[in-house]
Backbone as numpy.savetxt, mean C-alpha at the origin, in Angstrom:
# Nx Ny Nz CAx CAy CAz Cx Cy Cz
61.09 22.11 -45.62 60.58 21.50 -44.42 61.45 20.33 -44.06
61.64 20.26 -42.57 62.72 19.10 -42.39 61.70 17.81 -42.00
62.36 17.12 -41.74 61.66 15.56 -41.70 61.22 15.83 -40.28
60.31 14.90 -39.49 60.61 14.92 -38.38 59.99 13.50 -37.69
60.88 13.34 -36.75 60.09 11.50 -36.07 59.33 11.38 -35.21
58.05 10.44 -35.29 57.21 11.06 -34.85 56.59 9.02 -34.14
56.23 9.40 -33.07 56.15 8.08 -32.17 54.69 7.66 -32.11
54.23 6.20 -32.85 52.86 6.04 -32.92 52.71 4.58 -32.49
51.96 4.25 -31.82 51.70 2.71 -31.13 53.16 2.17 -31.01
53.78 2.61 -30.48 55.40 1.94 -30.10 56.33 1.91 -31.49
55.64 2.70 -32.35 56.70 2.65 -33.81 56.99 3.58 -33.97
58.20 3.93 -34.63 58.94 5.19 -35.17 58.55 5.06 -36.68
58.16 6.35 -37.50 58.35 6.43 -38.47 58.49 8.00 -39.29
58.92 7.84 -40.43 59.23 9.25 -40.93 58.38 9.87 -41.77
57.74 11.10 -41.69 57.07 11.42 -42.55 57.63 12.79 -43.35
56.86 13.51 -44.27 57.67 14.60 -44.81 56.23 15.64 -44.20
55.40 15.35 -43.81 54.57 16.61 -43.24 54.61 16.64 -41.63
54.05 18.00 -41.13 53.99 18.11 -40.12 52.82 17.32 -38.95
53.21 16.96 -38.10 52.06 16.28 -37.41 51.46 16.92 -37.04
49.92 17.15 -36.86 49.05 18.16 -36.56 48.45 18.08 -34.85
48.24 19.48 -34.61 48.46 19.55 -33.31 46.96 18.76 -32.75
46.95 18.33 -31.64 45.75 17.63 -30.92 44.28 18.90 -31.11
43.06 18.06 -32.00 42.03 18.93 -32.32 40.87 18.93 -31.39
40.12 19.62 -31.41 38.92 18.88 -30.13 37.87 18.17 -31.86
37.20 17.52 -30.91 36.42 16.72 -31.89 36.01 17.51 -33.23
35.56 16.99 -34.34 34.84 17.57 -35.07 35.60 18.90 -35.58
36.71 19.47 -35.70 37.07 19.64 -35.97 37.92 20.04 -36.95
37.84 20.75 -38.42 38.84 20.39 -39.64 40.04 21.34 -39.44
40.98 20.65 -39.96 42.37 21.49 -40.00 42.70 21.24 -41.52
43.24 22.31 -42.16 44.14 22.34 -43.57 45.64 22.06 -42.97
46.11 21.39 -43.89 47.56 21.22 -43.42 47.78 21.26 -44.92
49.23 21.94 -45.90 49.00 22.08 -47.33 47.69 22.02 -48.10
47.60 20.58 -48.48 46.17 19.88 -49.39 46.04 18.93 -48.78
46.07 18.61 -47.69 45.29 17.47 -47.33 44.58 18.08 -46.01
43.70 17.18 -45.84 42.64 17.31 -44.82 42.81 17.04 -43.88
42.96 17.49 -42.38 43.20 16.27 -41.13 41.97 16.71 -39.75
41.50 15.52 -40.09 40.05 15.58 -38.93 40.13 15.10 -37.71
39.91 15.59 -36.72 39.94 15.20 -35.65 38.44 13.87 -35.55
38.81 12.08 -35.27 37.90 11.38 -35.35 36.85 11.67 -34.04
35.36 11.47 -34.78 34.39 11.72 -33.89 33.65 10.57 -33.59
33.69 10.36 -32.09 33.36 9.01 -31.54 32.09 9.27 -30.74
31.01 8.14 -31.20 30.16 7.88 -29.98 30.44 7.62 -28.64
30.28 8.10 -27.51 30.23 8.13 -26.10 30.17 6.39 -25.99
30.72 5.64 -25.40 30.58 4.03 -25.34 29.79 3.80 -24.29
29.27 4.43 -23.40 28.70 4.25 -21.90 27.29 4.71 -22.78
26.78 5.48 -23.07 25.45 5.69 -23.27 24.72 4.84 -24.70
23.13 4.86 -23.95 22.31 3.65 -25.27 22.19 4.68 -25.69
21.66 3.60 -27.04 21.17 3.57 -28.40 19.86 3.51 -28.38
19.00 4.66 -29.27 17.71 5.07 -29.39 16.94 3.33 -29.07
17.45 2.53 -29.65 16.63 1.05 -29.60 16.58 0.76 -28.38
17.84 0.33 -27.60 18.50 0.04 -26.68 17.31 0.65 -25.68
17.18 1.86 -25.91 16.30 2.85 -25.18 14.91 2.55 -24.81
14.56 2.35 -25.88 13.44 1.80 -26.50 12.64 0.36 -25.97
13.42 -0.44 -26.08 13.55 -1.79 -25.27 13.22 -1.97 -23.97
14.51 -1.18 -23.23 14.11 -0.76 -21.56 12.80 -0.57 -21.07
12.48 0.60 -21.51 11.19 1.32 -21.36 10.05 0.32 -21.83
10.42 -0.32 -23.21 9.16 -1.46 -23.11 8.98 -2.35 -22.22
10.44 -3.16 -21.55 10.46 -3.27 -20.20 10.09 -3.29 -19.08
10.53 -2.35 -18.86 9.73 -1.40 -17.69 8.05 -1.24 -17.90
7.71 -0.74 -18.81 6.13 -0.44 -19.11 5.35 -2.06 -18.99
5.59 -3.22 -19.47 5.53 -4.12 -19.49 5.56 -4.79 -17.60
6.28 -4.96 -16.99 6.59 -5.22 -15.60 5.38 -4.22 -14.81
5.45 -3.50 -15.32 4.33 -2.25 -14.15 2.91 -2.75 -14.90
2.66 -3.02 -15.86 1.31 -3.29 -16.50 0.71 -4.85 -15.23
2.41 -5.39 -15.30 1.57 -6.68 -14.27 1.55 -6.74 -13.00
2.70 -5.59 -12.42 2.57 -5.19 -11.06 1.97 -4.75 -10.82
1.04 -3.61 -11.16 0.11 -2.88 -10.89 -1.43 -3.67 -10.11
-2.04 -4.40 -11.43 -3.36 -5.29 -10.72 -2.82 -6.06 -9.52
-1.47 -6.58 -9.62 -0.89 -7.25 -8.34 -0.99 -6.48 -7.04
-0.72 -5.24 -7.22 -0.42 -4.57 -5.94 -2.07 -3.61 -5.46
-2.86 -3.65 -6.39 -4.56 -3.43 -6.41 -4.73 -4.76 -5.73
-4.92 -6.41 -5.64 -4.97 -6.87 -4.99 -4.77 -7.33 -3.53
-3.45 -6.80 -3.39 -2.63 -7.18 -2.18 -3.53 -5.83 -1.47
-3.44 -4.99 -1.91 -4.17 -3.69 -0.98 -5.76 -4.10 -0.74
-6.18 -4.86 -1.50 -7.69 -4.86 -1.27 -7.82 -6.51 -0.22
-6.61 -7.27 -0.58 -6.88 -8.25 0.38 -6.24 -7.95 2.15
-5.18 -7.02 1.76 -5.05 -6.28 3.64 -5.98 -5.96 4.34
-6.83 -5.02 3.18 -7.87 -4.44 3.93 -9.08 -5.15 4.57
-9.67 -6.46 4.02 -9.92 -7.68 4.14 -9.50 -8.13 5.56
-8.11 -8.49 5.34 -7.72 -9.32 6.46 -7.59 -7.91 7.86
-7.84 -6.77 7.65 -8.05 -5.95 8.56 -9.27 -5.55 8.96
-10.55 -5.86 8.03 -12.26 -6.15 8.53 -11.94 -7.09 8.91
-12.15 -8.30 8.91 -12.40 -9.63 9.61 -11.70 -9.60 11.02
-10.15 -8.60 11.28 -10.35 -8.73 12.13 -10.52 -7.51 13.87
-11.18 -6.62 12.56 -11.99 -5.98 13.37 -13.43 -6.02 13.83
-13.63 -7.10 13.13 -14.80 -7.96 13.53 -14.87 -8.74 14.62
-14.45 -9.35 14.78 -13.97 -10.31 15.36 -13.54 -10.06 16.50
-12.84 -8.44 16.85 -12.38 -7.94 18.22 -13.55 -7.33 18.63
-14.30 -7.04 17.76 -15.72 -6.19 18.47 -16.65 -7.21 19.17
-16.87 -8.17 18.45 -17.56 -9.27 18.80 -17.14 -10.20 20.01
-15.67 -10.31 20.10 -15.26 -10.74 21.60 -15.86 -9.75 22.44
-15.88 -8.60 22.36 -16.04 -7.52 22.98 -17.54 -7.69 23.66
-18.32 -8.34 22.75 -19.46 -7.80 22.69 -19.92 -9.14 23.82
-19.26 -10.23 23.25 -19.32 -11.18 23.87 -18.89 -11.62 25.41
-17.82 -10.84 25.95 -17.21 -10.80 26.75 -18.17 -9.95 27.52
-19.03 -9.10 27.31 -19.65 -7.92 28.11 -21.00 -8.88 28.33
-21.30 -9.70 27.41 -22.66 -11.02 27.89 -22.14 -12.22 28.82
-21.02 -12.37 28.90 -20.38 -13.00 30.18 -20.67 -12.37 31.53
-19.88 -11.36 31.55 -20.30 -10.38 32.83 -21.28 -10.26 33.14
-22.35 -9.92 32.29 -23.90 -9.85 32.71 -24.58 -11.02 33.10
-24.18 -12.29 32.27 -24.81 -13.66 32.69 -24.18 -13.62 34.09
-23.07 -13.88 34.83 -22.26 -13.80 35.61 -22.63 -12.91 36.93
-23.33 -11.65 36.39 -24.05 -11.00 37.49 -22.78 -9.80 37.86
-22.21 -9.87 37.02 -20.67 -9.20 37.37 -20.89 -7.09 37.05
-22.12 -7.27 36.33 -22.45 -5.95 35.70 -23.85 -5.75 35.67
-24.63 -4.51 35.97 -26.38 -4.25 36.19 -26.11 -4.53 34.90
-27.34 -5.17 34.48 -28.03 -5.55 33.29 -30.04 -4.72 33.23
-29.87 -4.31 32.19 -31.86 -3.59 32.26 -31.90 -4.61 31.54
-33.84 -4.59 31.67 -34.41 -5.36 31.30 -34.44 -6.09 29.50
-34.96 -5.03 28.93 -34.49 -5.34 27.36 -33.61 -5.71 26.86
-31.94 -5.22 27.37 -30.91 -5.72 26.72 -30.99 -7.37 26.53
-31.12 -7.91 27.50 -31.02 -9.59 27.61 -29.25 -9.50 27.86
-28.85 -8.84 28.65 -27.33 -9.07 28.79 -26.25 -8.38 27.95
-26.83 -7.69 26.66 -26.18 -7.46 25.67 -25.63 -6.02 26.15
-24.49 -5.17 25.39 -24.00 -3.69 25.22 -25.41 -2.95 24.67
-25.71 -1.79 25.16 -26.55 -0.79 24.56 -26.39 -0.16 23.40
-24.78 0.36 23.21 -24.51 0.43 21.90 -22.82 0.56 22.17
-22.03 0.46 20.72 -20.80 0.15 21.27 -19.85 0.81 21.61
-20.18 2.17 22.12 -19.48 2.98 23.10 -19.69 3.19 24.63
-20.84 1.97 24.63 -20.24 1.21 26.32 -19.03 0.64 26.52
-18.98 -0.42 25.22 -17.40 -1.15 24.98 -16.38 -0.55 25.70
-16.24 0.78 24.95 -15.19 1.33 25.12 -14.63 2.52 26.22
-16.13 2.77 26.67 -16.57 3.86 27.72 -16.02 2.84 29.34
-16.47 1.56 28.92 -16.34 1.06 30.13 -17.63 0.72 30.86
-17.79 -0.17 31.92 -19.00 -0.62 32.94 -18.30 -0.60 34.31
-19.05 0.09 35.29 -18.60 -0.29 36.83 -19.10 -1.62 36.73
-18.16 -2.27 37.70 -18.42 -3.88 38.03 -19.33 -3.49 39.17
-20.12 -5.13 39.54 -20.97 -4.54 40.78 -19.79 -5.07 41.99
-20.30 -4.54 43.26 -19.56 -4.81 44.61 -19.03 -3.63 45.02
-17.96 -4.19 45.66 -16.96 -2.87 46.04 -16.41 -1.96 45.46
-16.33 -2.60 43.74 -15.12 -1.59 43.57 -15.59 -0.39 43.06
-14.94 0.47 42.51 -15.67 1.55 41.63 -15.05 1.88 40.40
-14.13 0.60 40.00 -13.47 0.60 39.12 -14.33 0.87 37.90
-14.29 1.22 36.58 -14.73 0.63 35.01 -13.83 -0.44 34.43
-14.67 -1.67 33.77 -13.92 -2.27 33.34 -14.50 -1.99 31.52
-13.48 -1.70 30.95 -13.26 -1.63 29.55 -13.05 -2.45 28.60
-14.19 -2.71 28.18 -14.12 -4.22 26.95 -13.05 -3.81 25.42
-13.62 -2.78 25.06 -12.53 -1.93 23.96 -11.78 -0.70 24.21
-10.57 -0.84 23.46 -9.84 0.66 23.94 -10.42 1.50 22.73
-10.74 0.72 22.22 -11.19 2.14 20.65 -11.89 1.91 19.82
-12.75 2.33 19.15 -13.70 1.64 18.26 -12.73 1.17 16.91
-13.03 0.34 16.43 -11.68 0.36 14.96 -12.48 1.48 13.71
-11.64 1.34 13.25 -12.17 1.81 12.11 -12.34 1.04 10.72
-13.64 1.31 10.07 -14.28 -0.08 9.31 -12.79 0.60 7.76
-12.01 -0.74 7.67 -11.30 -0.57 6.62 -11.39 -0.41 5.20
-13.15 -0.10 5.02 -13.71 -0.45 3.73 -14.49 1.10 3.51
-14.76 1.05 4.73 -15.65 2.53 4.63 -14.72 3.72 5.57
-13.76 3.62 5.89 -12.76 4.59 6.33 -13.15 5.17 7.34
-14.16 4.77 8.26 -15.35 5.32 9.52 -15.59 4.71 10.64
-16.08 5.27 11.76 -16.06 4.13 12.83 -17.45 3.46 12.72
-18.48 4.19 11.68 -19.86 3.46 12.07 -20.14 2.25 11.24
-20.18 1.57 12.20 -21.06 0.42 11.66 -22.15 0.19 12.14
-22.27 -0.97 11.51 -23.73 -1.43 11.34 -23.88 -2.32 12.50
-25.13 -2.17 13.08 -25.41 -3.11 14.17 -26.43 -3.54 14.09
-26.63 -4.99 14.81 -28.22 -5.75 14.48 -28.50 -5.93 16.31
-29.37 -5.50 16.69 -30.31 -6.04 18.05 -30.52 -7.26 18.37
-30.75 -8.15 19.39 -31.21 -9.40 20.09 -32.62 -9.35 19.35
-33.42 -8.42 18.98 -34.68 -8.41 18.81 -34.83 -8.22 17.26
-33.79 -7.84 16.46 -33.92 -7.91 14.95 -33.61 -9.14 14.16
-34.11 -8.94 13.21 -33.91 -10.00 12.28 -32.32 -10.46 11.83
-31.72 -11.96 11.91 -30.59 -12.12 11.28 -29.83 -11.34 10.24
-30.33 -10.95 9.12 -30.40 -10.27 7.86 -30.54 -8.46 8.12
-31.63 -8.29 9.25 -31.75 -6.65 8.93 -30.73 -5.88 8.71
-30.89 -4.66 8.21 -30.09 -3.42 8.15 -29.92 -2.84 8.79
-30.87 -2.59 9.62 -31.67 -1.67 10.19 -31.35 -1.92 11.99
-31.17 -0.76 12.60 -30.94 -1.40 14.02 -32.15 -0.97 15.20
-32.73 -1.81 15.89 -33.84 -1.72 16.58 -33.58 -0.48 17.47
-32.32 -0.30 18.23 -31.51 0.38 19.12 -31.53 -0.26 20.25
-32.65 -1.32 20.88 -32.11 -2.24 22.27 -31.15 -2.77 22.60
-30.18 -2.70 22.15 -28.79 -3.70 21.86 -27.95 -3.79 20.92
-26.47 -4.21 21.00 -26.00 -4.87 20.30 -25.65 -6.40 20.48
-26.12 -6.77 19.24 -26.21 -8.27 19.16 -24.85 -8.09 18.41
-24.28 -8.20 16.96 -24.09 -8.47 16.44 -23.20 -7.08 15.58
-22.36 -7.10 14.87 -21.80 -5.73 14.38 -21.72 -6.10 12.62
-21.74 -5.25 11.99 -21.24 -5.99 10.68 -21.15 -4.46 9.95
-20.05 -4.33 8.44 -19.09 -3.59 8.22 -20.43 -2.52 6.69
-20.85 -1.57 6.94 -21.76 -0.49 6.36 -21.71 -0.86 4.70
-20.30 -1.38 4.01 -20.05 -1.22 2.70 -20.58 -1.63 1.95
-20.94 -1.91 0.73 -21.97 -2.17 -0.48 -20.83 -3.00 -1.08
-19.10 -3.29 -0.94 -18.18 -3.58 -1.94 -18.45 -5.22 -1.78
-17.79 -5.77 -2.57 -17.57 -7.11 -2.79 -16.08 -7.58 -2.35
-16.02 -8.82 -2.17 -15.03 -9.29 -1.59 -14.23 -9.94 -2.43
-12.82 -10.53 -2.79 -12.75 -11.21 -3.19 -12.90 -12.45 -3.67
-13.17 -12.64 -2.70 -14.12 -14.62 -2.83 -15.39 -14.36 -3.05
-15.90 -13.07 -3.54 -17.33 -13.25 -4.15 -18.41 -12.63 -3.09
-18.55 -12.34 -1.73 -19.25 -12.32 -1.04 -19.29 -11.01 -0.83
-20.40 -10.57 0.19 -20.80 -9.06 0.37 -19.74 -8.55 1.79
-19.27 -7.45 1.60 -18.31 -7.32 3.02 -19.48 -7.19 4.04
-20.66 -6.63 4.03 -21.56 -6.16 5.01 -22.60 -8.00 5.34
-21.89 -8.92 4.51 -22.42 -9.81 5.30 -21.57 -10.56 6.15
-20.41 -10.37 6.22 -19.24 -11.03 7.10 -19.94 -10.33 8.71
């Protein structure tokens, strides 16, 4: 066998065996009696079972506290979306006892000025006089954000502050059907 020179990190040197040809990993080659292995390397870009491990506790950890966070934020939207669908019904309601004090709209006797129920709101009232217009206090009933429905609850000029229950002469007053609790402690159906 002849010598042969063989070029390694910028050095020349001589050996008396043959250099063995490029192996794929894992690999064994016999060359006479000695052994020559192709070296087997971990991937450097990918984790380690721990590494792994860690993340995911991580992660599991962050969502354990985001979670009640984002149960809040959804239950206080919905909140700030009763109050103020409250609040537009009740202009509504209020705005339609203007007109009537005003003489601007027939009023019957029982109501005392008030809506009959609240798809006058939205149905509209001829004004009195000339015109033959409807004027429209609501474009739409909302929908109660707690109970996913348009009905609510209404109290009469002639019912009790507190009732449940609606006389049917009127609407006085609107308030939201649900049994849930509020954040600050209070009943949604008493807002």
């Amino acid at each position: 066998m002849s010598r042969q020179e063989h070029v390694t990190d910028g050095r020349r040197f001589r050996t008396g065996a043959p250099w063995p040809a490029a192996l794929p990993p894992g690999v064994i080659r016999q060359a006479g009696q000695k052994l020559w292995a192709a070296a087997w390397r971990a991937p450097t870009a990918a984790f380690t079972f721990v590494e792994l491990m860690a993340s995911i506790t991580i992660i599991l950890l962050l969502t354990t506290v985001a979670l009640p966070l984002a149960r809040v934020q959804i239950q206080r939207s919905k909140e700030v979306d009763l109050r103020r669908d409250l609040r537009q019904m009740r202009e509504a309601i209020d705005h339609y006892k203007d007109y009537s004090d005003h003489g601007m709209i027939p009023v019957k006797a029982d109501t005392y000025g008030y809506p009959p129920d609240l798809q006058t709101l939205v149905d509209g009232v001829e004004l009195k006089g000339l015109s033959t217009a409807k004027y429209k206090f609501l474009r739409k009933l909302p929908v109660d954000p707690m109970t996913t429905s348009t009905d609510w609850g209404m109290r009469s000029m002639q019912d009790d502050l507190d009732s449940r229950s609606w006389g049917g002469q009127n609407v006085f007053d609107v308030y939201s059907k649900s049994d849930g609790t509020a954040l600050d402690g209070s009943k949604y159906s008493d807002w």
